[in-house]
TORKOL-4160 file (C-alpha; in steps of 0.2 Angstrom, whole numbers, padded with zeros to 4 digits, m for minus):
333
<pt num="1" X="0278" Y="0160" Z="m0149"/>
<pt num="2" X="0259" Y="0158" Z="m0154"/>
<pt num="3" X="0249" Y="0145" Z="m0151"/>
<pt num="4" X="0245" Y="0134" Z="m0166"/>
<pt num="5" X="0228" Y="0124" Z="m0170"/>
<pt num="6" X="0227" Y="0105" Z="m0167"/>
<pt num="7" X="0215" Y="0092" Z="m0173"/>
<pt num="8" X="0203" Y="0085" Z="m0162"/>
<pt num="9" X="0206" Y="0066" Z="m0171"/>
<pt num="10" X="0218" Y="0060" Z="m0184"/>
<pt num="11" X="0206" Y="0058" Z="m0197"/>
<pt num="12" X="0202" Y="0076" Z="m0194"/>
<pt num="13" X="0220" Y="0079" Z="m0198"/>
<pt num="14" X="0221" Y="0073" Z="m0214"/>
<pt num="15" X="0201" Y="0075" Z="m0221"/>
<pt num="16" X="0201" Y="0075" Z="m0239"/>
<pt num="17" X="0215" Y="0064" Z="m0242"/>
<pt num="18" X="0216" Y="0054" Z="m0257"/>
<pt num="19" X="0227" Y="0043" Z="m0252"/>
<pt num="20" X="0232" Y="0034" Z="m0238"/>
<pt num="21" X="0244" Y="0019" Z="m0236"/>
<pt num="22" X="0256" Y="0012" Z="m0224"/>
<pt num="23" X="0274" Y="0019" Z="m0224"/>
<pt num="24" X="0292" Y="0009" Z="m0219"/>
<pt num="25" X="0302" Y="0021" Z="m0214"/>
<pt num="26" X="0321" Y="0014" Z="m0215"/>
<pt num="27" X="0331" Y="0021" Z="m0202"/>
<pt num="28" X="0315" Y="0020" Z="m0188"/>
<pt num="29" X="0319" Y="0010" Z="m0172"/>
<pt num="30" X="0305" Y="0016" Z="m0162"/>
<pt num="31" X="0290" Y="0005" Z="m0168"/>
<pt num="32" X="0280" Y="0020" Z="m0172"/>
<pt num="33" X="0268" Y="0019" Z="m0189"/>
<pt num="34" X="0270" Y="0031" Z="m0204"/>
<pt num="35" X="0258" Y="0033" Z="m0216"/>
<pt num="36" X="0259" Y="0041" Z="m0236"/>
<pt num="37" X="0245" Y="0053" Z="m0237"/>
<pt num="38" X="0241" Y="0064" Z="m0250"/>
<pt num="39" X="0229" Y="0079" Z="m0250"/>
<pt num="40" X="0225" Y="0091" Z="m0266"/>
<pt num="41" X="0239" Y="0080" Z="m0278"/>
<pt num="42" X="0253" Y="0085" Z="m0261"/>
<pt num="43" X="0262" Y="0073" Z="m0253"/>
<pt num="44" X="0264" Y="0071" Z="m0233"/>
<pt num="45" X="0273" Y="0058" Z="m0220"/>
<pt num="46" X="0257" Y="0053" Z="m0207"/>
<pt num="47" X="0266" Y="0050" Z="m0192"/>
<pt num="48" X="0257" Y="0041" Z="m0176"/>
<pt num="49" X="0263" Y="0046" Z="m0160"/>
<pt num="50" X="0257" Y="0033" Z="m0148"/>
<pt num="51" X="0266" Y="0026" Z="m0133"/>
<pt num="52" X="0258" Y="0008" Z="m0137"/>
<pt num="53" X="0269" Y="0007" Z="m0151"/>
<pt num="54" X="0285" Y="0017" Z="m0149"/>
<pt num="55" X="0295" Y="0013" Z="m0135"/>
<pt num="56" X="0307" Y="0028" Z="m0136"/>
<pt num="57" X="0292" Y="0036" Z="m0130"/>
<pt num="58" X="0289" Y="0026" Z="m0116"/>
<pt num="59" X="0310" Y="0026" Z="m0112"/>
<pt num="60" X="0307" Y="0044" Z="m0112"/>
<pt num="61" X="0293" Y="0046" Z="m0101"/>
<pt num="62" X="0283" Y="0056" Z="m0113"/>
<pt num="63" X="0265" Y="0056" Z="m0106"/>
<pt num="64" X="0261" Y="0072" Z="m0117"/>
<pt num="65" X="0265" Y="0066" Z="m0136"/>
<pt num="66" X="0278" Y="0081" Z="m0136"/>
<pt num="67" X="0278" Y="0081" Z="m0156"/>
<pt num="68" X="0261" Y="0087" Z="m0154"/>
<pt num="69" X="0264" Y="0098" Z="m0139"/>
<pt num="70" X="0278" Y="0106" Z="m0149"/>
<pt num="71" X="0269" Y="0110" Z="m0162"/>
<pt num="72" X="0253" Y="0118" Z="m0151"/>
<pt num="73" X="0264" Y="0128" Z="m0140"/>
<pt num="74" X="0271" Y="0138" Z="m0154"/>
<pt num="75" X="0290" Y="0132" Z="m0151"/>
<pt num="76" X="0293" Y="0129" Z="m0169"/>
<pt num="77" X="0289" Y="0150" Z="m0172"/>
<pt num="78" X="0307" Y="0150" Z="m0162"/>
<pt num="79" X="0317" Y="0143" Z="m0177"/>
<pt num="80" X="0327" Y="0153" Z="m0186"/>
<pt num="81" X="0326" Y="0154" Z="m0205"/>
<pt num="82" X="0339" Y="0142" Z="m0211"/>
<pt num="83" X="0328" Y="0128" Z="m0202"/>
<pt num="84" X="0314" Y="0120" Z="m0210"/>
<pt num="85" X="0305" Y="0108" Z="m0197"/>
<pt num="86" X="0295" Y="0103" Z="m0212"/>
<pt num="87" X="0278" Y="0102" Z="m0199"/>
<pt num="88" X="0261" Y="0107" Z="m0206"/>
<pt num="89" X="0249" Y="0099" Z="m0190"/>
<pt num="90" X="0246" Y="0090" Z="m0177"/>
<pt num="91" X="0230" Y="0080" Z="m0169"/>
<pt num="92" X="0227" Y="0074" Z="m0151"/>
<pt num="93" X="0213" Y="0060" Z="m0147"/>
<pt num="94" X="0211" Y="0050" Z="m0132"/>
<pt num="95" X="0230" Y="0052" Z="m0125"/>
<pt num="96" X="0238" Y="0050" Z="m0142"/>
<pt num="97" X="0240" Y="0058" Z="m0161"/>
<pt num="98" X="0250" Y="0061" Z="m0173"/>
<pt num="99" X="0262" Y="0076" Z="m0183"/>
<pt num="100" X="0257" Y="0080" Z="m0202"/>
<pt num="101" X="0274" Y="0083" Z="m0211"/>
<pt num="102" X="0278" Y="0087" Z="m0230"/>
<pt num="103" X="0286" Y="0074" Z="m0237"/>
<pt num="104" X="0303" Y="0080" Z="m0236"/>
<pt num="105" X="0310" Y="0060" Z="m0238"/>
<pt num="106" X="0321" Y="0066" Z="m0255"/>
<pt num="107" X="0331" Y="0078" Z="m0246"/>
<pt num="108" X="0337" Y="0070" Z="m0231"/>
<pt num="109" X="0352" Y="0061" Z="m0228"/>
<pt num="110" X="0347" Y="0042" Z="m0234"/>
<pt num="111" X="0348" Y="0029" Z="m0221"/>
<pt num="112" X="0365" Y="0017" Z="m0221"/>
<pt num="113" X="0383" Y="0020" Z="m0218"/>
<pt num="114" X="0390" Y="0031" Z="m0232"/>
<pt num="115" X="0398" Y="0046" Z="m0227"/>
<pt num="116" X="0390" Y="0064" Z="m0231"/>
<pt num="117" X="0405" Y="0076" Z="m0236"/>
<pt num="118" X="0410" Y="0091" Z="m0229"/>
<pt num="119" X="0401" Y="0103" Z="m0236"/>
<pt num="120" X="0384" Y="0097" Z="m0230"/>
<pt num="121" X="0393" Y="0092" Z="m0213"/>
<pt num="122" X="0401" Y="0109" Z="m0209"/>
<pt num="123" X="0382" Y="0115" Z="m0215"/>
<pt num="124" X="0374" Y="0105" Z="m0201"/>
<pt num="125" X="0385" Y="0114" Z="m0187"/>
<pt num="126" X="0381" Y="0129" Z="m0191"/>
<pt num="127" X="0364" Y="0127" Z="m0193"/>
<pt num="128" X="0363" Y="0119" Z="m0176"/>
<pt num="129" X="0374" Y="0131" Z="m0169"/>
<pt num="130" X="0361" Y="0145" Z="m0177"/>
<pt num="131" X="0347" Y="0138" Z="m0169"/>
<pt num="132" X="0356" Y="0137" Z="m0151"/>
<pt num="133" X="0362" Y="0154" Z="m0153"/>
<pt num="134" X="0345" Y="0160" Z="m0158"/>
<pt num="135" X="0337" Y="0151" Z="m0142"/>
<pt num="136" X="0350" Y="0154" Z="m0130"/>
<pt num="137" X="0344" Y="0154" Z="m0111"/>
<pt num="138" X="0327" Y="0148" Z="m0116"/>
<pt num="139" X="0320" Y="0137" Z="m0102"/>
<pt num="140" X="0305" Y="0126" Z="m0108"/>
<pt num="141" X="0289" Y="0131" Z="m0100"/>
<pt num="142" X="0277" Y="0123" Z="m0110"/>
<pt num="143" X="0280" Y="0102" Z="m0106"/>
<pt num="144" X="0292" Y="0097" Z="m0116"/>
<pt num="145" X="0305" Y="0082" Z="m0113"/>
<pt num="146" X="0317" Y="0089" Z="m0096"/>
<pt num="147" X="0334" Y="0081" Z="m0095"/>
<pt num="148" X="0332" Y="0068" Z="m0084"/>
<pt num="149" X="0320" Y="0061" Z="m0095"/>
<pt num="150" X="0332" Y="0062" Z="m0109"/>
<pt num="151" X="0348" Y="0055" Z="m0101"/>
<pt num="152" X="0337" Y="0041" Z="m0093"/>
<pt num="153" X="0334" Y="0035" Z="m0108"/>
<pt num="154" X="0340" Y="0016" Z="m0108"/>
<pt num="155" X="0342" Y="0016" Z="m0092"/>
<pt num="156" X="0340" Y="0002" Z="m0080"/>
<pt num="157" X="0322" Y="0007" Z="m0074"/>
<pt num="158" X="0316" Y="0012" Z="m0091"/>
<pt num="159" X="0325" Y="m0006" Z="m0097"/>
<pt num="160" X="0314" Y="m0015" Z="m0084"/>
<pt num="161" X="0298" Y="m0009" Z="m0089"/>
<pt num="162" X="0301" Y="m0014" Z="m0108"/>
<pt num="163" X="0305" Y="m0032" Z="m0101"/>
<pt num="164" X="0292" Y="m0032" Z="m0090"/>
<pt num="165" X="0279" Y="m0030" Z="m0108"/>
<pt num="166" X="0289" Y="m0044" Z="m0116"/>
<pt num="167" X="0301" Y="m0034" Z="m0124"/>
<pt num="168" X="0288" Y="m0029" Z="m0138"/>
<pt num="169" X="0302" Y="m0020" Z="m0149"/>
<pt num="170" X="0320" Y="m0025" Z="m0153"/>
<pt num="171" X="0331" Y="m0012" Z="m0148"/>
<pt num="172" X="0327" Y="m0010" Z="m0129"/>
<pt num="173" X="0332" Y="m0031" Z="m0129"/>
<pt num="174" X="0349" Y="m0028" Z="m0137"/>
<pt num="175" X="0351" Y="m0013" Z="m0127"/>
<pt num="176" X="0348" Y="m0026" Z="m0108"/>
<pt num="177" X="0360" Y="m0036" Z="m0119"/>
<pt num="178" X="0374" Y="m0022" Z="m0123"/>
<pt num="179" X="0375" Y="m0018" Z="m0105"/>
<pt num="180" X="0380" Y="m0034" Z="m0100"/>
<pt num="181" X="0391" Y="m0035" Z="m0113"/>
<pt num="182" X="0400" Y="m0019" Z="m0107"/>
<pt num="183" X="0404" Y="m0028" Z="m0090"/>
<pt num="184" X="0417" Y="m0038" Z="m0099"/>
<pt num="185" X="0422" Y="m0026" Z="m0114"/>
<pt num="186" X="0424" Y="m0012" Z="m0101"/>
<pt num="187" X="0423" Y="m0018" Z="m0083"/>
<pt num="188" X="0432" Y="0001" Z="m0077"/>
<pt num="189" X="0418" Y="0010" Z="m0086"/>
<pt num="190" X="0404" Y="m0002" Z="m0082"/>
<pt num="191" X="0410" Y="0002" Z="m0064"/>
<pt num="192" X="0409" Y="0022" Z="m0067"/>
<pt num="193" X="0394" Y="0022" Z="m0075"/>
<pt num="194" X="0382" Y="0008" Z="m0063"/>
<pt num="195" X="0378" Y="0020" Z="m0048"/>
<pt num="196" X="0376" Y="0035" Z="m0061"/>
<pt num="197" X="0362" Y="0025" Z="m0069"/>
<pt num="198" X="0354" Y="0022" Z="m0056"/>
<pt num="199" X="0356" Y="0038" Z="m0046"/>
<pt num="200" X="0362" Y="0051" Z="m0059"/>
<pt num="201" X="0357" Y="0066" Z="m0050"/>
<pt num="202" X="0374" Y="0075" Z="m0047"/>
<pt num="203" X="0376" Y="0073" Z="m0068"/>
<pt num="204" X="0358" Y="0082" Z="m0070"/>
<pt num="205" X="0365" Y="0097" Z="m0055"/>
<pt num="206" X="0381" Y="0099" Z="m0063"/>
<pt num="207" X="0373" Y="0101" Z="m0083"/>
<pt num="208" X="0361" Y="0113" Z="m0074"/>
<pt num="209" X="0378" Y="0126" Z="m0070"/>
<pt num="210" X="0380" Y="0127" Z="m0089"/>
<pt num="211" X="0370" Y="0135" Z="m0102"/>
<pt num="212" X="0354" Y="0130" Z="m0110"/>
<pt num="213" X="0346" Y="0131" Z="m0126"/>
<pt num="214" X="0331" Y="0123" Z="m0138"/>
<pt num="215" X="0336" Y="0107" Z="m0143"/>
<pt num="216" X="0330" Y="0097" Z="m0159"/>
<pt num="217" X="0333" Y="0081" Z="m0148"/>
<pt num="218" X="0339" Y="0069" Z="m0162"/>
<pt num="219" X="0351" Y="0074" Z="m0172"/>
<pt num="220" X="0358" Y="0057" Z="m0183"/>
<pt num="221" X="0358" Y="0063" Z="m0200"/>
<pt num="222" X="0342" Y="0052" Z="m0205"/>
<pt num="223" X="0333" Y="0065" Z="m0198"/>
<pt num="224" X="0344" Y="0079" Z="m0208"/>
<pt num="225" X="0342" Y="0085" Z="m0222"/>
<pt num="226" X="0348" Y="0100" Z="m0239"/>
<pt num="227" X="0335" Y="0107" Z="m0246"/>
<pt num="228" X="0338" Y="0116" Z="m0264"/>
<pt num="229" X="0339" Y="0133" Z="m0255"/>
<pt num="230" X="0352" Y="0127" Z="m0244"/>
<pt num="231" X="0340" Y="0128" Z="m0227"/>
<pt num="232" X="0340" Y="0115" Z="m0214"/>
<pt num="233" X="0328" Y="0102" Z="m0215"/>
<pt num="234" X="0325" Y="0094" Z="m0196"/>
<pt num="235" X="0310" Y="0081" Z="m0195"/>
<pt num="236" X="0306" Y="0070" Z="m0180"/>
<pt num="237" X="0304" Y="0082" Z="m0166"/>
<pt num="238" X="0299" Y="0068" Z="m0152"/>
<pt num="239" X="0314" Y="0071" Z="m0141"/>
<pt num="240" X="0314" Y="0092" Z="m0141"/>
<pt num="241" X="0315" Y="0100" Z="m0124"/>
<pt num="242" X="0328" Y="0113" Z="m0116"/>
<pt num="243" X="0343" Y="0106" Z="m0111"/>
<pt num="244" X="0364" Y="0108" Z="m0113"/>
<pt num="245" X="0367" Y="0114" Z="m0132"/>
<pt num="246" X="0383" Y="0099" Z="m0134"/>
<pt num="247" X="0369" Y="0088" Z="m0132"/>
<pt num="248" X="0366" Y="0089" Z="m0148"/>
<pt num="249" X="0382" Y="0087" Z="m0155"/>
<pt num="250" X="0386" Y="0074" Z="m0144"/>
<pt num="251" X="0371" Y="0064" Z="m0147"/>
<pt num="252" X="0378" Y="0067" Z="m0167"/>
<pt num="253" X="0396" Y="0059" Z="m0163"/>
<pt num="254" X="0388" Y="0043" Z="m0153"/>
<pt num="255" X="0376" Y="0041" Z="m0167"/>
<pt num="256" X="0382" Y="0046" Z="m0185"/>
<pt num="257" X="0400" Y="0042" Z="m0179"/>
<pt num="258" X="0402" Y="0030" Z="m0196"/>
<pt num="259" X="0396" Y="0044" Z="m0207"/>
<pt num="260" X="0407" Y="0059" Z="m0204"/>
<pt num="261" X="0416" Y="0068" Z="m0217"/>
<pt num="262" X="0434" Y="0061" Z="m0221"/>
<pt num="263" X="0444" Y="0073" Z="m0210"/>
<pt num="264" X="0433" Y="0077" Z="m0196"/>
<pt num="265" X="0434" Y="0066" Z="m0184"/>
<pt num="266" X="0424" Y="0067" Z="m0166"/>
<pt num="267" X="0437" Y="0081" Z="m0161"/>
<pt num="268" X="0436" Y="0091" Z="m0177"/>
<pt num="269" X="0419" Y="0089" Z="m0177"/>
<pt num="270" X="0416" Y="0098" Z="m0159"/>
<pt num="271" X="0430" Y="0111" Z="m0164"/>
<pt num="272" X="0420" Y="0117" Z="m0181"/>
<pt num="273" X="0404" Y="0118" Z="m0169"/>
<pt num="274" X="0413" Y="0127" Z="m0156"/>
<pt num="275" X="0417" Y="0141" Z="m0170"/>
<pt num="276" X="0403" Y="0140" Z="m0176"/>
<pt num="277" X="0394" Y="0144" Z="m0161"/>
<pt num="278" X="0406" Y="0159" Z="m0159"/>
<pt num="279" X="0402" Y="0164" Z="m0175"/>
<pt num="280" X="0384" Y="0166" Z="m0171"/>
<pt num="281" X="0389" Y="0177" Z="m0154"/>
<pt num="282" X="0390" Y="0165" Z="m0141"/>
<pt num="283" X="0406" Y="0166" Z="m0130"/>
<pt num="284" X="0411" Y="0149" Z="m0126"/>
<pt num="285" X="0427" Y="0151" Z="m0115"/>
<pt num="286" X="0420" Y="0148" Z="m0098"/>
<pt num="287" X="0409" Y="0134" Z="m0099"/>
<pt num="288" X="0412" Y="0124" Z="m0118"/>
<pt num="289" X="0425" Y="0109" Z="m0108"/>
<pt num="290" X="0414" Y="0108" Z="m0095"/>
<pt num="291" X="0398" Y="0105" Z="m0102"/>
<pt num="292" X="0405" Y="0094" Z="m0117"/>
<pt num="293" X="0414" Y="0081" Z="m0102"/>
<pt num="294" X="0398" Y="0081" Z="m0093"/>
<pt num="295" X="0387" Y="0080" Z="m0111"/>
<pt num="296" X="0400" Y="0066" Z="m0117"/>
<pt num="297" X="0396" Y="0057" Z="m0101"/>
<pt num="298" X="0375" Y="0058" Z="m0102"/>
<pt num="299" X="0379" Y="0049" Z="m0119"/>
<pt num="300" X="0387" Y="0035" Z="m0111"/>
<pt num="301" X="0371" Y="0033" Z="m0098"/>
<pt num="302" X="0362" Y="0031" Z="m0114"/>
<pt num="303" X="0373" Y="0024" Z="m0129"/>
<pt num="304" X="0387" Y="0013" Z="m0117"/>
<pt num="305" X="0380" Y="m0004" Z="m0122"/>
<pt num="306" X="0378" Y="0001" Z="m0141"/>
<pt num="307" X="0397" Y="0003" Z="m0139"/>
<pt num="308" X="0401" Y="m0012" Z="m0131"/>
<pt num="309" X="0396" Y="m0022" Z="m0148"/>
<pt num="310" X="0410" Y="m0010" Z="m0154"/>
<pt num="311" X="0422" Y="m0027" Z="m0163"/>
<pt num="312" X="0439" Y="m0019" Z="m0164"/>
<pt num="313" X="0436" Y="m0010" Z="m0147"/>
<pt num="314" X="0442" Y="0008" Z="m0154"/>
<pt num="315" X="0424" Y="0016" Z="m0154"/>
<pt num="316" X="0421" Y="0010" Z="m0135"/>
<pt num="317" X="0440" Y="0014" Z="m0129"/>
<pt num="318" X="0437" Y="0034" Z="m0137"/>
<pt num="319" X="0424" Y="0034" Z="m0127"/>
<pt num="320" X="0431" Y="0027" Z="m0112"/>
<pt num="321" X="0446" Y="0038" Z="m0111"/>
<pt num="322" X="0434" Y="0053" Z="m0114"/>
<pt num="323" X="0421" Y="0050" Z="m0100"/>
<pt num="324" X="0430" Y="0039" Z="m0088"/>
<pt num="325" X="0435" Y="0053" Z="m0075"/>
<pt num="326" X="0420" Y="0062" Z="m0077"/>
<pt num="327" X="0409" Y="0047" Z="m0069"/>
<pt num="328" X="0422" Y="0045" Z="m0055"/>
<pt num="329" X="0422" Y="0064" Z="m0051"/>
<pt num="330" X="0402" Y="0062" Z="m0050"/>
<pt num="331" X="0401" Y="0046" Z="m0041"/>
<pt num="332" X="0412" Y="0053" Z="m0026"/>
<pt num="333" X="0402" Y="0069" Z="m0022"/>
């Protein structure tokens, strides 16, 4: 890894642009601003990093503006050549900044519910599973988000702290109000799951005996995209860190759950990674289960109350009947 230039203002960042205007970004929950900038007749994405506005970076803890920091440590040099992270700079001013990305918008997975085939999907595991055979082992030392940051996320402290500003954003609201709701949709996995959020130490120690690896962070598909020569394209790397390579996967099935492939169900899905990651050299025999019940888990300490809106029940039930022992193996330690 080298060590990449940054901006010393935004302005800085994006001198000799000829355009500059405000930019609503779809699929974006986290209150962060875009802008459309272009420079010499080429179009960017201006994205402000900025914990006054985006609450996934308070929920997070992220003190450093890791998009920033990942690209001034060099990290990105660690991707292998079927992904594009589509990055061209970064500026830091006065505890904030912002990323310069191509704009890549055409060639990612459109925002809604439709389901991307197979192809593309099947794409995308591999892909990942490149990336985290390419980085296995590695340990961040260079600040980026550690897991307990990341499977606090939407947890009760982090919840307080966005009630206590007047709940300045949406989604941390309706998240106060999903857990709630999980007491009565789920009252056995409310149970598991209440000291873990509150003390989920033995979850973080028992992630720790399984392999690590460079995460992305946020892998729903808005952030994924094709490009013509087939490669990868990732943008958004706010949530990047070391950490347990089902994460990723994981995260994916909470997230994109209504957009998988006819055929490839949650199951399917973790199987075609599984070989995937074989593929790329990485034995998975004495640690893949493990990991996955405890990753499967983390993503109930986060993404529990979006389930509990779950109507029919089926999406919170999977869930359930996947992660349910897990909690009460971890809460009797």
């Amino acid at each position: 890894m080298s060590a990449r230039p940054v901006a010393t203002s935004v302005d800085d960042l994006v001198a000799g642009a000829s355009s500059r205007i405000p930019m609503a970004v779809d699929d974006s929950k986290s209150g962060a601003r875009f802008e459309r900038v272009v420079i010499d007749g080429e179009r960017f994405v201006l994205k402000h990093v900025d914990h006054r506005d985006d609450w996934i970076m308070r929920q997070t803890g992220d003190v450093g503006c890791i998009p920033v920091r990942v690209w001034e440590s060099g990290v990105l040099d660690l991707l292998p050549e079927c992904i594009d992270h589509a990055t061209v700079g970064a500026a830091r001013e006065a505890g904030h900044g912002a990323v310069l990305m191509r704009d890549v918008g055409r060639w990612l997975v459109p925002a809604g519910d439709g389901r991307i085939d197979e192809e593309q999907h099947l794409r995308f595991l591999d892909h990942l599973a490149t990336l985290h055979a390419a980085c296995w082992g590695w340990h961040d030392d260079v600040g980026l988000i550690p897991v307990s940051n990341r499977y606090s996320f939407f947890g009760p402290a982090a919840l307080d702290c966005e009630a206590a500003l007047g709940f300045p954003q949406p989604v941390p609201r309706i998240a106060t109000e999903g857990w709630q709701r999980l007491e009565d949709a789920s009252p056995d996995l409310a149970d598991a799951l209440r000291p873990l959020r509150r003390a989920p130490w033995d979850l973080f120690d028992a992630m720790a005996e399984t392999p690590t690896t460079l995460l992305h962070g946020d892998t729903k598909f808005t952030n994924l995209g094709t490009l013509p020569d087939s490669r990868t394209v990732c943008v958004d790397w706010s949530l990047t860190g070391a950490g347990p390579p089902l994460t990723e996967v994981v995260h994916s099935l909470a997230l994109n759950r209504a957009r998988l492939p006819a055929g490839y169900d949650k199951d399917a899905t973790v199987d075609a990674y599984r070989v995937a990651l074989e593929r790329h050299g990485v034995d998975t025999g004495a640690w893949f289960e493990r990991q996955l019940s405890l990753c499967l888990l983390g993503a109930m300490l986060q993404l529990a109350w979006e389930k509990a809106f779950d109507e029919t029940g089926v999406e919170l039930a999977w869930w359930r009947d996947h992660t349910l022992d897990t909690a009460r193996e971890l809460t009797r330690r």
